[in-house]
C-alpha positions as CSV (number, residue, x, y, z in Angstrom):
1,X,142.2,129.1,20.1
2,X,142.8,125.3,20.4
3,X,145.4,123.5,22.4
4,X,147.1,126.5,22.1
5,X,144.5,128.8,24.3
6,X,144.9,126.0,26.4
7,X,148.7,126.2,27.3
8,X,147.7,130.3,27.8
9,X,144.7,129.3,30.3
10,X,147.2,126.9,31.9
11,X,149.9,129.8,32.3
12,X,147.0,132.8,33.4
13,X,144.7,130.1,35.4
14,X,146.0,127.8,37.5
15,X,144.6,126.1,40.2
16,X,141.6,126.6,38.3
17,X,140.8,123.1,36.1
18,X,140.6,119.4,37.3
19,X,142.9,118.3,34.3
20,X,143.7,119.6,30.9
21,X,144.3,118.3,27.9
22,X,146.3,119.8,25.0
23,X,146.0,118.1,21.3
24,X,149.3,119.4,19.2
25,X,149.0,122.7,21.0
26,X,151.5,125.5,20.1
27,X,153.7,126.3,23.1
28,X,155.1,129.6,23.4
29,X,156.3,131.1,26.8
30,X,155.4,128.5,29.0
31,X,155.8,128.8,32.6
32,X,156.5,125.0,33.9
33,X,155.7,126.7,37.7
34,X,152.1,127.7,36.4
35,X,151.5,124.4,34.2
36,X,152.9,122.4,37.0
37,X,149.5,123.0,39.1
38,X,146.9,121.5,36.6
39,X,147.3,117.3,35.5
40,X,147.8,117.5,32.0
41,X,148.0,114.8,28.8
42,X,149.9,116.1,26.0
43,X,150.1,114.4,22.8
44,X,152.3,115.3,19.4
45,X,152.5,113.2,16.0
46,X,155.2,112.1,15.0
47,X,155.1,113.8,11.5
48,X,154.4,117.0,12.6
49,X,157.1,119.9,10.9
50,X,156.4,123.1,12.5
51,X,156.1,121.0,16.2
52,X,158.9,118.8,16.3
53,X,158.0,116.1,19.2
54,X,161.7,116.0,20.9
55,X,160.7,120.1,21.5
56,X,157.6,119.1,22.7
57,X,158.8,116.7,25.1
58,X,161.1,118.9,26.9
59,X,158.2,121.6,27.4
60,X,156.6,118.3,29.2
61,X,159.6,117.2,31.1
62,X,160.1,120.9,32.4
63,X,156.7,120.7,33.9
64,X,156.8,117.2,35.6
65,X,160.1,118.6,37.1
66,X,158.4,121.4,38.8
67,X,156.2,119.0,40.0
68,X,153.3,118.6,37.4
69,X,151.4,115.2,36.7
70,X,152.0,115.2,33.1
71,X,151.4,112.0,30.6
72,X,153.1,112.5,26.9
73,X,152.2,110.6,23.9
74,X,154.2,110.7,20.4
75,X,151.4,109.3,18.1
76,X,153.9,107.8,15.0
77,X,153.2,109.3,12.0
78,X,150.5,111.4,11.9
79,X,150.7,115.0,10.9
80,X,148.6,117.9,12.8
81,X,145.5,117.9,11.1
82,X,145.6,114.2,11.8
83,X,147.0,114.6,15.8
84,X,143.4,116.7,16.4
85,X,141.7,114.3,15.1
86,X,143.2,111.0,16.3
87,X,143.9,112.1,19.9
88,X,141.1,112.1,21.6
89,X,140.0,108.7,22.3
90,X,138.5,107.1,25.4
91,X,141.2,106.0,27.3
92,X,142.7,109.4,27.2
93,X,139.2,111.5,27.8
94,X,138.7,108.7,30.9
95,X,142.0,110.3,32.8
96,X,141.0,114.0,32.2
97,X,137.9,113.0,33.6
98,X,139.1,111.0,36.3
99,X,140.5,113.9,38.1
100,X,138.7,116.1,40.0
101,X,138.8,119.8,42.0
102,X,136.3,121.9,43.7
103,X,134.5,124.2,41.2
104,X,135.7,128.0,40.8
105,X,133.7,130.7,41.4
106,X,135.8,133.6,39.8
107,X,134.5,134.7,36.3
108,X,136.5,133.3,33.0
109,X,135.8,134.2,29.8
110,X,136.3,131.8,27.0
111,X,136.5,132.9,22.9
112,X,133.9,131.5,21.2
113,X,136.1,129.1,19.1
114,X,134.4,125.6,18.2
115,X,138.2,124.3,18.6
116,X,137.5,124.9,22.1
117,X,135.1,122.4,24.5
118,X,134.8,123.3,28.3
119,X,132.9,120.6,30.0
120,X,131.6,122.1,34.2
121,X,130.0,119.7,35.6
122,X,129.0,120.1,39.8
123,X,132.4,120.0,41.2
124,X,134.6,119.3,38.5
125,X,135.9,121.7,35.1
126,X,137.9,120.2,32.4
127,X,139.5,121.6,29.4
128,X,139.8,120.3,25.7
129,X,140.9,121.4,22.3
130,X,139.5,120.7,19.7
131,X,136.0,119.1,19.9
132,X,135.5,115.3,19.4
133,X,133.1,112.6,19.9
134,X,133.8,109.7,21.8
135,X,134.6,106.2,19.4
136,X,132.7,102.9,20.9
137,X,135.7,101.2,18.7
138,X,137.3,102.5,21.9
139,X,135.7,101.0,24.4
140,X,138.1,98.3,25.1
141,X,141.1,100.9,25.8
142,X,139.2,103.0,28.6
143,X,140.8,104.0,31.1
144,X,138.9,101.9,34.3
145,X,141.8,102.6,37.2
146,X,140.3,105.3,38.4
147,X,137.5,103.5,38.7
148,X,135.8,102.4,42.5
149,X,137.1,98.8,43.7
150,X,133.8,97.9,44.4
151,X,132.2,99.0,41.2
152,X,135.2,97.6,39.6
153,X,133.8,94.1,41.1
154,X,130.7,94.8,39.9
155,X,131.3,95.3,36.8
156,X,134.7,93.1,35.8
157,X,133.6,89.6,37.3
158,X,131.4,87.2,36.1
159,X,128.6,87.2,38.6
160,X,129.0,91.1,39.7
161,X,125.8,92.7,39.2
162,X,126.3,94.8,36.7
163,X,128.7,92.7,34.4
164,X,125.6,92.3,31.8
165,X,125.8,96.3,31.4
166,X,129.5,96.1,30.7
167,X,129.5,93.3,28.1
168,X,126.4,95.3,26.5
169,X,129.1,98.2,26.5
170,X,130.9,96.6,24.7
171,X,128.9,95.1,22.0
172,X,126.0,98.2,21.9
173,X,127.8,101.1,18.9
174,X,125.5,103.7,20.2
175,X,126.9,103.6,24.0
176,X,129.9,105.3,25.2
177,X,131.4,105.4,29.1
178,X,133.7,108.0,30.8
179,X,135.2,107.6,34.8
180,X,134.2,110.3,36.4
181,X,134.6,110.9,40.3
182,X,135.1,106.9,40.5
183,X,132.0,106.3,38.8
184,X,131.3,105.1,35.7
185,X,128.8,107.9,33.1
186,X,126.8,105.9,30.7
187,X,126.1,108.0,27.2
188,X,124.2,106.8,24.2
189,X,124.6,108.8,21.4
190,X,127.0,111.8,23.5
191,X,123.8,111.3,25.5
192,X,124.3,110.9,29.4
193,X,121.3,107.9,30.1
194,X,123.1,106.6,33.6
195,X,125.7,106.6,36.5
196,X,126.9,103.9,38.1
197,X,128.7,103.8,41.7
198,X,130.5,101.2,43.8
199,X,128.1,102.0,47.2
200,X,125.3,104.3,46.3
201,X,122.4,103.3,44.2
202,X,122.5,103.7,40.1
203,X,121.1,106.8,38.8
204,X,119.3,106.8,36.1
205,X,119.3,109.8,34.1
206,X,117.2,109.5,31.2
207,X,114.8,106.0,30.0
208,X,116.8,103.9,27.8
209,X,117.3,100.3,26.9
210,X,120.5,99.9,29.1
211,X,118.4,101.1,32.0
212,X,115.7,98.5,31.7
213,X,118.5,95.8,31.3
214,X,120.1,97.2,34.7
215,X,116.6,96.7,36.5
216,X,116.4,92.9,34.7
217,X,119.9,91.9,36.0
218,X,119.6,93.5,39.5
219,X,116.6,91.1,39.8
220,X,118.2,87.9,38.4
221,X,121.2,88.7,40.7
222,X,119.3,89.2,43.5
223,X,116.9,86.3,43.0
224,X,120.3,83.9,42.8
225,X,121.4,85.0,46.0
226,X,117.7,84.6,47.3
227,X,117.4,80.6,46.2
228,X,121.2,80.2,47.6
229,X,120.0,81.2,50.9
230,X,116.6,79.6,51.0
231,X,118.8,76.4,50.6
232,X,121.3,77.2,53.0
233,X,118.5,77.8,55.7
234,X,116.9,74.5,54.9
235,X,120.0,72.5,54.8
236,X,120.4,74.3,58.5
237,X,123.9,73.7,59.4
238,X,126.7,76.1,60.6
239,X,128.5,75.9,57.4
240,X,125.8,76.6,55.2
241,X,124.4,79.6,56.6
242,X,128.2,80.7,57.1
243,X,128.6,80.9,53.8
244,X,125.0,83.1,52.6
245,X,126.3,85.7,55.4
246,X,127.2,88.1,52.0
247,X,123.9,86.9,50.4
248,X,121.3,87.9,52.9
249,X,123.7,91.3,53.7
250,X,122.7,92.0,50.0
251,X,119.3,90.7,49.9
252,X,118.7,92.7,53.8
253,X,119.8,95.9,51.9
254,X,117.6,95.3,49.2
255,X,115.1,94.8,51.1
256,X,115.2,98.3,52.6
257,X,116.0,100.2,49.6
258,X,114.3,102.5,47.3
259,X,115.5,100.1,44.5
260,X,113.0,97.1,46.0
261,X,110.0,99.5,45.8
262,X,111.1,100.2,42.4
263,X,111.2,96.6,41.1
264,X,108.3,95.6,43.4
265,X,106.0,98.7,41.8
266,X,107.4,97.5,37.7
267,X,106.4,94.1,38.8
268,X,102.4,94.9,40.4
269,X,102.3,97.6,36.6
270,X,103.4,94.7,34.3
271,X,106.0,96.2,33.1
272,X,108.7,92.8,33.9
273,X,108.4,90.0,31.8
274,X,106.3,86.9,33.1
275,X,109.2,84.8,32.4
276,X,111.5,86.4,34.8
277,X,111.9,84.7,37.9
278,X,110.9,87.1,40.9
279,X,110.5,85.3,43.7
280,X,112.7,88.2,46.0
281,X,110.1,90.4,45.0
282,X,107.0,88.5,46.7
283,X,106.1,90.6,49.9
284,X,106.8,88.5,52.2
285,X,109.8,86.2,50.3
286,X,112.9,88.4,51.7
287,X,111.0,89.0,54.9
288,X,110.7,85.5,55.7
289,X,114.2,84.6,54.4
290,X,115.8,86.9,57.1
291,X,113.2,86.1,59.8
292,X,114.1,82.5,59.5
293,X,118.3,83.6,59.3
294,X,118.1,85.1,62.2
295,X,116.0,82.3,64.4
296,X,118.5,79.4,63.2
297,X,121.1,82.2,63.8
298,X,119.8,82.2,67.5
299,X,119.8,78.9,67.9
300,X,123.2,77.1,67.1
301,X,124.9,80.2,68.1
302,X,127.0,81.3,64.9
């Protein structure tokens, strides 16, 4: 079936997957109205006889002139057997994955070919020929602009709190990453472990390594921003606590969430190191911290 059933599902279904992609598909009777409705990559090498890339192209161009979100890549010199291979790498499983529509309920029947991967997950259904695991060599090239500005903070600057993870990303072969929905899926060996978000609280899917590391940073980030404002509150002027206003909104939240109990119950178990510095998680340290803000608060008026 390959990326040929594809360009057939994309003619008989549309409206029906997130985003499709199509590996050196063959492309007979395409309707460029019908494609048009589904975002679709479409990649050709270069060498390849019997699908000559300029013919290719123009099947492409017909369908982002009826309207279609289309990206095209001419991969030089490689022949089929070596398009199917080589196409499939992060960066161009990350934008398939990126896009998103609600999930069909009419019945579809796929062949049973292993050249075929359908991938339904809760709201979302993409399409893929030909099956392929994702390359950490990769990593690098993923596509992150789909990605949630705030977990894009979180992740991309120095002190975000979850920059650690993405260095270990980078350096960790067993660990993979795809944007989904504007979060960022965490697999180790084609494995999903964890999910991380911009707002909402990581989850953690399975126990692994990278998931520990997340609790470990989350407590040294939060234990910075803990001493910062402990200083600021001593120091006592207007300026000072100006500037921990982001600090203690973090810290507050942490405070109240389910992530506090979590760290606060690994802590009473044993389970964090007793060289980790873990002052947030004394009962009464963040308490105090904001009871104290909010009196000096009160009393020069900021």
């Amino acid at each position: 079936m390959g990326g040929g059933g594809v360009w057939r599902l994309l003619n008989e279904c549309p409206n029906t997957f997130a985003a499709a992609f199509v590996a050196s598909g063959m492309y007979r009777n395409i309707n460029p109205q019908m494609a048009a409705q589904t975002p679709l990559f479409v990649t050709v090498g270069g060498a390849e006889d019997d699908r000559p890339k300029e013919d290719c192209q123009r099947v492409t161009e017909s369908i982002r002139a009826a309207g279609g979100e289309v990206r095209f890549d001419i991969i030089p010199g490689l022949n089929h057997p070596q398009t199917c291979e080589q196409s499939f790498t992060v960066e161009r499983i990350g934008w398939v994955f990126g896009h998103e529509r609600p999930c069909v309920t009419d019945s579809i029947r796929f062949g049973h070919s292993p050249a075929v991967l359908c991938c339904l997950h809760s709201k979302i259904m993409h399409i893929f020929a030909q099956k392929n695991s994702l390359k950490t060599s990769d990593m690098q090239t993923i596509d992150t602009t789909n990605l949630c500005s705030h977990l894009q903070k979180k992740l991309f600057e120095e002190d975000g709190i979850y920059h650690p993870l993405w260095m270990t990303l980078q350096d960790d072969s067993e660990l993979t990453a795809i944007v989904r929905s504007r979060q960022l899926h965490i697999y180790r060996n084609s494995k999903k472990v964890l999910v991380l978000a911009g707002s909402s609280a990581p989850k953690i899917i399975r126990e692994d390594p990278i998931c520990e590391l997340l609790q470990i940073e989350r407590i040294k980030w939060m234990e910075q921003r803990f001493d910062k404002a402990l200083a600021a509150i001593k120091d006592g002027s207007a300026d000072s606590l100006k500037a921990i206003e982001e600090d203690v909104a973090e810290l507050s939240k942490y405070y109240g969430s389910e992530l506090w109990k979590q760290d606060f119950a690994a802590d009473e178990a044993g389970k964090l190191s007793p060289n980790l510095k873990r002052g947030v998680l004394s009962e009464d340290g963040i308490w105090n911290l904001l009871a104290d803000y909010r009196e000096i608060e009160k009393t020069i008026g900021i």
